[in-house]
C-alpha distance (Angstrom), angle and dihedral (degrees) to the residues before:
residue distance angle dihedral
X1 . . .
X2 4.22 . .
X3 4.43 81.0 .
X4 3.87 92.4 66.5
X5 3.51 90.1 48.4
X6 3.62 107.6 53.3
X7 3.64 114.4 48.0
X8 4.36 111.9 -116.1
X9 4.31 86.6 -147.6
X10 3.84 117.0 31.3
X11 3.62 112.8 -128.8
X12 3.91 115.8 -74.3
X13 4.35 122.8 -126.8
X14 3.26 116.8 -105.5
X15 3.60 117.6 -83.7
X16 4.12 120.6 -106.8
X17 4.05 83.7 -104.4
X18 3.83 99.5 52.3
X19 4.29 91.2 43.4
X20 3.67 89.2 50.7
X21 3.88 94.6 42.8
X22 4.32 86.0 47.2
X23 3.87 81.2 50.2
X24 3.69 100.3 45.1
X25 3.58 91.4 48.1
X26 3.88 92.3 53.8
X27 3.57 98.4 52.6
X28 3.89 91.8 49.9
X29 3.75 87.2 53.2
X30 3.76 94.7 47.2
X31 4.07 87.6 44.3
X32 3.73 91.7 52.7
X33 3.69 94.4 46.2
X34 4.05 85.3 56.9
X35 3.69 95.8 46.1
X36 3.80 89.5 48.0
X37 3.86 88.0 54.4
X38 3.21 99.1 47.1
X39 3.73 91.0 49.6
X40 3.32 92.2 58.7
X41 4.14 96.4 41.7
X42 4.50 81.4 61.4
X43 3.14 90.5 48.9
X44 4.05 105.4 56.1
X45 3.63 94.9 50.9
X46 4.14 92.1 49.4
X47 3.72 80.4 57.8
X48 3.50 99.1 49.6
X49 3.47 89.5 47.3
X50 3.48 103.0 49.9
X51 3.79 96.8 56.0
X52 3.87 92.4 62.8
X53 3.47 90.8 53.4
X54 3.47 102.2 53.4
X55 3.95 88.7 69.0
X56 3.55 100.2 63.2
């Protein structure tokens, strides 16, 4: 019972195409979460700016 609890090979790294995929997948998050924010920074000041034109 001792073999199932100690592993015979100890886990292997990550190959070169699972590191870059964990990468590439990071830096699209981290893009995205930019792009959101500045979608939403052009937005507030169109708003702002539309209200004081609607008076005149």
């Amino acid at each position: 019972m001792s073999d199932q609890m100690t592993p015979k090979n100890p886990p292997k790294p990550p190959s070169a195409a699972q590191t870059r995929e964990v990468r590439l997948k990071a830096a699209l998050k981290a893009n995205m979460g930019r792009r959101k924010q500045q979608a939403r920074a052009r937005k507030t000041p169109e708003d702002t700016g539309n209200n004081e034109n609607k008076g005149q």
